[in-house]
Phi, psi and omega in degrees: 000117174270137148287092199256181183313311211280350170272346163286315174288341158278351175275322188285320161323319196252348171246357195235160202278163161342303207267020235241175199227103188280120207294332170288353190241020175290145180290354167120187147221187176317301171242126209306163140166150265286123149354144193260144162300309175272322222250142163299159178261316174312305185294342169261004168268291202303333150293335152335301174294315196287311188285024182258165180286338166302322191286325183277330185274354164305333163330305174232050183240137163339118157266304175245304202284129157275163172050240162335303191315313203153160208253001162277341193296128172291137170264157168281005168256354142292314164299341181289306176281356159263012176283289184326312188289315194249353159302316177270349158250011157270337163297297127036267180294356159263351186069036201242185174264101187323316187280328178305301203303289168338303195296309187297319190292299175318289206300332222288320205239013182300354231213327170340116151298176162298142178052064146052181174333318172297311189305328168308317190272337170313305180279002152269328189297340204286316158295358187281099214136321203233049187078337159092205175205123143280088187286010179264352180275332169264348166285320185295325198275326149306351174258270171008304224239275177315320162268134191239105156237024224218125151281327189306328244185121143281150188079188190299309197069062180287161169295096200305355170281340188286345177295292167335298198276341183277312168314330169251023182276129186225093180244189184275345161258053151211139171235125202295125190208101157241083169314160130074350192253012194077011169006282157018291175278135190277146155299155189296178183264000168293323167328275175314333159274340160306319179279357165287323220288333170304310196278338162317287212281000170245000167305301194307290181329307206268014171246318206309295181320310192279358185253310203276316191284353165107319164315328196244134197263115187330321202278326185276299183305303175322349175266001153317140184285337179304301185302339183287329179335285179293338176288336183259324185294342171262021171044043202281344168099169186279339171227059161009134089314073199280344153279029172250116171301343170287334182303315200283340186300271182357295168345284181272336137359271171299328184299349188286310165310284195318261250295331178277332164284322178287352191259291184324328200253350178285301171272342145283352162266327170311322141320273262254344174268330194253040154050060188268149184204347184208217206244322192297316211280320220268313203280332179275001190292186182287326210205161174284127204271342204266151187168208193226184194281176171276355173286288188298321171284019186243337152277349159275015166263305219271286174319327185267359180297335205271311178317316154308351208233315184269329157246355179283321198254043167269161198306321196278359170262334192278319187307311185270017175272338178281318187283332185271292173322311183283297173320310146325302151330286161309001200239278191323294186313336184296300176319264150027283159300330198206046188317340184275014159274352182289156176285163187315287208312316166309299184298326154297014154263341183278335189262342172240005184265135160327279267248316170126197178301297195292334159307305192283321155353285176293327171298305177268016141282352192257348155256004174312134143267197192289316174352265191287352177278272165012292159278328174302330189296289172312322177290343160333275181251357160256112190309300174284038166234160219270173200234000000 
């Protein structure tokens, strides 16, 4: 028995809810072209993303740590498949379409510089004057533009919802600017389960990251009301040890488990209140429906102040956000100051880009991983190495 598109596409018609974003009801893609036999177009735009190059280098771009720090640590291409992961059992428990849902998650971060957020804000000021930097304005110019795997085509040639959701991906790190997508309209709702499923996963992550490196002092997190959540559902005893590795793998486990069972059952009465019944209801609403109940979002507020206060700004993360700003910095100004420092291929782009020299400047620092920004930084300003 082969399982062919057009049998895929009737299973969805009979299984996915009213408001669910069907792959037979897409608005398309730019440039049309011809159906796959087997496979759905939300599941070949996600394989698209997973081959790019972009997709790969996430490996060794900063989610908090950079590098270096240690091989345990979330990366943004860990952070990406766990984006990934729990983007597709909040579709799921909704009844929405997975491979859609999927795809906008693999995507939300193609667009990162190298060391994380410092690196973003760097590279915008740096740019200031010259259209500034995003990375979610740079993940679309990267799916669009930037990867050339196509003769045919630059970019992806991507669906236009999968476009969609990366233009409306709306988290507290991100900023929405949907220009050409209908600004108007909410996003489907696998859009909008993309943006829980991030922030579960760097919420989650980044106590997890900050208890194994030794920065967030255990006894203080267990006093979160979110961690009593999980401390009592795991029967944890009256005074936790949250440095015990087993505990905390348990630990962040259950935690995971609350914000995705409450962000499902939170956005399924929230549909069920504003009488959503088709994609059109779910798309005139004022705001976006999918979210969490107000007790969790009022202990996931309360967690990220404390993650903000104790672990984004402890000394030993701010040293590498200073040294990833300087580095970054020294790298643009070389460039800049001196384009024959680019390699040829890159430097045969400044004389032909609409935007000029510092647009191609920032495109090829915004694909550096910490790495190859690093080593480049040395090949640079350090005499004996070699260039």
């Amino acid at each position: 028995m082969v399982v062919t598109r057009d049998l895929l596409e009737e299973r969805q018609l009979l299984t996915l809810a009213p408001y669910a974003m069907r792959d037979s009801e897409t608005r398309g893609r730019s440039l049309p072209e011809p159906p796959h036999p087997y496979r759905l177009g939300y599941q070949r735009d996600r394989d698209r993303i997973v081959h790019t190059t972009a997709f790969r280098r996430l490996e060794y771009k900063t989610q908090v740590f950079v590098y270096s720090e240690g091989d345990h640590y979330r990366n943004r291409l860990t952070h990406t498949i766990e984006v990934a992961q729990i983007g597709r059992t909040l579709a799921r428990g909704l009844g929405c379409n997975q491979d859609l849902a999927e795809a906008i998650c693999l995507a939300h971060d193609l667009g990162h510089p190298p060391f994380g957020h410092v690196g973003e804000e760097t590279l915008n000021q740096l740019m200031a004057g010259f259209g500034g930097y995003n990375h979610q304005r740079q993940t679309f110019r990267i799916i669009t533009e930037l990867e050339h795997r196509y003769p045919e085509h630059p970019g992806l040639n991507l669906s236009y919802e999968v476009l969609e959701g990366v233009v409306k991906h709306d988290t507290d790190y991100d900023q929405t600017d949907a220009s050409g997508f209908c600004p108007e309209e909410r996003g489907t709702l696998e859009c909008q389960i993309g943006n829980l499923a991030d922030e579960i996963a760097y919420n989650t992550s980044d106590l997890d990251d900050g208890l194994r490196s030794g920065i967030l002092d255990p006894r203080a997190v267990a006093e979160l009301r979110i961690s009593q959540r999980a401390l009592e559902a795991l029967d944890a005893g009256a005074a936790p040890d949250l440095s015990d590795d087993m505990l905390r793998y348990r630990f962040i486990r259950k935690l995971v488990g609350i914000e995705v069972t409450d962000a499902i059952a939170a956005t399924a009465a929230a549909l069920d209140a504003a009488g959503v019944t088709s994609l059109a209801e779910l798309r005139a609403l004022p705001g976006n429906v999918a979210g969490y109940s107000k007790s969790i979002e009022a202990d996931n507020r309360e967690m990220k102040d404390f993650l903000f206060r104790n672990f984004y700004r402890n000394y030993r993360v701010v040293r590498m956000a200073v040294k990833a700003e300087r580095t970054l910095t020294d790298l643009f100004t070389a460039y800049v100051g001196h384009p024959q420092q680019l390699p040829p291929e890159t430097l045969g782009k400044v004389n032909v880009h609409p935007e000029g020299l510092h647009r191609v400047v920032t495109d090829y620092l915004a694909g550096m991983t910490d790495r190859y920004a690093i080593q480049e930084h040395r090949r640079l300003f350090e005499m004996e190495e070699r260039a």
